[in-house]
C-alpha positions in Angstrom: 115.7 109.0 151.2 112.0 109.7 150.4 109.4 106.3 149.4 109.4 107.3 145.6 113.5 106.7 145.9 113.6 103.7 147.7 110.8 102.4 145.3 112.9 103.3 142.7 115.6 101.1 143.9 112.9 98.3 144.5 112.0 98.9 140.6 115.8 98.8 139.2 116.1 95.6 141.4 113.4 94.5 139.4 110.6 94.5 141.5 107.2 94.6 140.1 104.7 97.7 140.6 102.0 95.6 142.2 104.6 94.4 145.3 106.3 98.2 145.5 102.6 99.6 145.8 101.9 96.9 148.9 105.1 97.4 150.0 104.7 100.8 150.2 101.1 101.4 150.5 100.2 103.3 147.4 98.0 102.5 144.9 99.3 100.9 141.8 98.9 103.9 139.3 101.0 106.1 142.0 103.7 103.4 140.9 103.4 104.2 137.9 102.8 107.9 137.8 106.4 107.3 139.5 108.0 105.2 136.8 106.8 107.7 133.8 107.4 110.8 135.4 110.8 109.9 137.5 112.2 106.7 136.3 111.7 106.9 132.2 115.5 107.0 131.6 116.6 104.5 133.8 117.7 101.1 132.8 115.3 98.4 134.9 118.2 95.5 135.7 117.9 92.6 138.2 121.2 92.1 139.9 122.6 88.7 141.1 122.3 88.5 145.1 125.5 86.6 144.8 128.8 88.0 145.9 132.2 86.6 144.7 135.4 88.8 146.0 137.9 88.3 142.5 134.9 88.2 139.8 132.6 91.5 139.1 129.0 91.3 140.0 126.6 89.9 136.8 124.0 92.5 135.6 121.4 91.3 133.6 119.4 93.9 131.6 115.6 93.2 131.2 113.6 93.5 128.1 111.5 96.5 128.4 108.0 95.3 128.0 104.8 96.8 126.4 102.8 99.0 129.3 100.1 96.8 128.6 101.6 93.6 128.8 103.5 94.8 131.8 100.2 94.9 133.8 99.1 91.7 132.8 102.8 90.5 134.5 101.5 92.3 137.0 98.6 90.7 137.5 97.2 88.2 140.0 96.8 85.4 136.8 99.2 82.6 137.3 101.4 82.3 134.4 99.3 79.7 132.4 96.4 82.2 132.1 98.7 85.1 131.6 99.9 82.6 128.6 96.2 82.0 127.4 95.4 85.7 127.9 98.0 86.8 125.1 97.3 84.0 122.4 93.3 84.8 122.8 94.5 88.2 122.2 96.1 87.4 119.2 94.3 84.5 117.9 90.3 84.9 119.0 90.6 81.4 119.5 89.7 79.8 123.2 90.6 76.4 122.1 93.5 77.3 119.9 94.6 79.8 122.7 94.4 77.2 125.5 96.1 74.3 123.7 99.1 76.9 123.2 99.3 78.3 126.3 98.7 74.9 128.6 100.3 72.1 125.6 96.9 69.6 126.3 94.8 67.8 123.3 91.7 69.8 121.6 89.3 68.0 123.1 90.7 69.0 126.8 91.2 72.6 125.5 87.9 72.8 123.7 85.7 72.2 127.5 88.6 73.8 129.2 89.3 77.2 127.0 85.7 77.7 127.0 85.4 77.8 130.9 88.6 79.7 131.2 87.3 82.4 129.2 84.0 83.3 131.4 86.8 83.4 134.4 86.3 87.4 135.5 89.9 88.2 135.9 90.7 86.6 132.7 87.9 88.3 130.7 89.3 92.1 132.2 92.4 91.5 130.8 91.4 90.4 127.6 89.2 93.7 127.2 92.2 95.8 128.5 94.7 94.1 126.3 91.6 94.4 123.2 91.5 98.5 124.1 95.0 99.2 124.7 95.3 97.8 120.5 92.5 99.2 119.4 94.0 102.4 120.6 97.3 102.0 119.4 95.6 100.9 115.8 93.6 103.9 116.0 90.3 102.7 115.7 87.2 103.8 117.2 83.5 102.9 116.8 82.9 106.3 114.9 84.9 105.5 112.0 84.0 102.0 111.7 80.7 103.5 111.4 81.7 106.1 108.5 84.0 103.3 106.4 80.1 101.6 107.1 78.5 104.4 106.2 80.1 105.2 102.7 79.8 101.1 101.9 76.4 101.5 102.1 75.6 104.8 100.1 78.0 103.6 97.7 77.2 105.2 94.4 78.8 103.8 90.7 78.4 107.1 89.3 81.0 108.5 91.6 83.8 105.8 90.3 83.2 106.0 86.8 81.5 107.8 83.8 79.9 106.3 80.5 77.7 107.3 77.9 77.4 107.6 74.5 78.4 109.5 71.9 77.0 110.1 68.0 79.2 109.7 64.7 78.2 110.1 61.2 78.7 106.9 59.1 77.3 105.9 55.5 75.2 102.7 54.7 76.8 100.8 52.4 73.8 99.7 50.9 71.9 102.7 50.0 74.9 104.9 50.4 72.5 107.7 53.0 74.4 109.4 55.4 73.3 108.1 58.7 73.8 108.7 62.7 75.2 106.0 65.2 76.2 105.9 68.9 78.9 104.5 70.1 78.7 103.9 73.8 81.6 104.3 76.4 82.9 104.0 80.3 85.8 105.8 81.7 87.3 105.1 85.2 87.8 108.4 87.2 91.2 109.7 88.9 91.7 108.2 91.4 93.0 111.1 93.4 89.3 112.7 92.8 87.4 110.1 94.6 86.9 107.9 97.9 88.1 104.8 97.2 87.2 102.7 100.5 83.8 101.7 99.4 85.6 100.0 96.3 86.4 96.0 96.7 88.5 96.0 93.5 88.9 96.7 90.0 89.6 94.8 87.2 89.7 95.1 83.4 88.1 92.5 81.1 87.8 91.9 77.7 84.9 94.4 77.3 86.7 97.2 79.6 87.1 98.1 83.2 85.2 96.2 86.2 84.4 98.6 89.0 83.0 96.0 92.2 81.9 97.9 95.3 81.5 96.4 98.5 78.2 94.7 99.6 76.0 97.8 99.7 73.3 95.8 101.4 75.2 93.5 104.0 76.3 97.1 105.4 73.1 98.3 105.7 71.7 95.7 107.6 74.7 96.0 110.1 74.0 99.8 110.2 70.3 99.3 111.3 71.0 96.4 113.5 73.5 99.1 114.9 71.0 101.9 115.1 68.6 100.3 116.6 70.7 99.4 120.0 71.9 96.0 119.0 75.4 97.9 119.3 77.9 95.2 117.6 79.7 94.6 115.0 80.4 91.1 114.1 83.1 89.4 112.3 81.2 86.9 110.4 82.6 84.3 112.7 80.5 81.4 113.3 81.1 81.6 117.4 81.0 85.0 117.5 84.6 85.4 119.4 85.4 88.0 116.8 82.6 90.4 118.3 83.7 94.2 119.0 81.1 95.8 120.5 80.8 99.6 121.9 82.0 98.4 125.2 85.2 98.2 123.6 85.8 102.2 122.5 84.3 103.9 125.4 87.6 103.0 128.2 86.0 100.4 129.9 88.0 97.4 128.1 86.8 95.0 125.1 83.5 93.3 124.4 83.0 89.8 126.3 83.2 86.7 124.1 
């Protein structure tokens, strides 16, 4: 039996990559390489080490997880940070984050989330966790930047048309034959334009409301961008909500 098939046995026993690559002195993505290439259709189960002669033997089958959060199992975090880890990930919340994962009061989470997050192990697998969502979202920095870009060249022309036009009308008083305008504003199709730079649209009393987004506020994040600052921000007052370029370029999620 070659070492990829007796790790495979280690892996359907439900042993975890990082102990079959020590155990077998390979690096972790050779595990890996192993288990999407060679192992895909098999069904990972732990089996119960105990033996009873008249009953059958107890297979339990184990909920596939996410690649991602399979290598934070995988990790060297205890289970409390692996905890934290996850609700950060969803919540951008230290505090918040802690108090779920560890069940202590806000003032003890507040100090201790704080600290937790600057811990370097913790902080790689927040920007791994960050990157491997980003990439399933399909986002990257480049079309952030365009969504930016059309917010700030925004034009109203290209969402809607007015004018005026002139009619013929006679004054009652002197009964002369005289010109008026009457002004106008139409909407366009919507299937003929871009609408991502539009906030919303409503329609008043005196006709439609066409609001684009701040064409301003995204200008000033596009120079502040330009000019090497590099982030985009959230708008949250402690900046956790930060994504920065670190985040798009395969080398995990901006630091908070």
């Amino acid at each position: 039996m070659t070492k990829r098939d007796k790790a495979k046995q280690d892996y359907l026993a439900g042993m975890k990559y990082k102990d079959i690559a020590d155990k077998y002195d390979v690096s972790l993505s050779t595990v890996k390489s192993w288990k999407a290439r060679y192992w895909s259709d098999e069904t990972k189960v732990a089996i119960s080490d105990k033996k009873v002669a008249t009953k059958s033997q107890k297979v339990a089958t184990k909920k596939e997880l996410h690649p991602a959060i399979q290598e934070l199992e995988d990790s060297d975090l205890n289970d409390k940070q692996k905890a934290f880890v996850r609700e950060y990930v969803r919540l951008a919340n230290a505090t918040q984050a802690y108090i779920n994962a560890y069940g202590v009061d806000y003032e003890t989470a507040m100090v201790n989330g704080s600290r937790l997050l600057r811990n370097a192990k913790v902080q790689e697998e927040i920007k791994r966790l960050r990157q491997a969502r980003l990439k399933e979202l399909d986002i990257d920095v480049f079309s952030l930047v365009d969504d930016m870009v059309k917010e700030a060249k925004a034009d109203i022309g290209s969402y809607a048309d007015w004018g005026s036009d002139e009619f013929q009308y006679t004054d009652e008083a002197t009964g002369k034959e005289l010109t008026g305008h009457k002004s106008w504003v139409a909407l366009k199709d919507k299937s003929k334009v871009d609408t991502k730079a539009i906030k919303k649209i409503t329609v008043g009393k005196d006709g439609p409301i066409v609001e684009l987004h701040d064409r301003n506020k995204a200008r000033k994040e596009l120079l502040e961008y330009l000019n090497g600052k590099g982030v985009f921000d959230s708008g949250t007052s402690n900046g956790e909500m930060i994504i920065n370029m670190d985040s798009f370029e395969g080398k995990g999620n901006g630091n908070n």
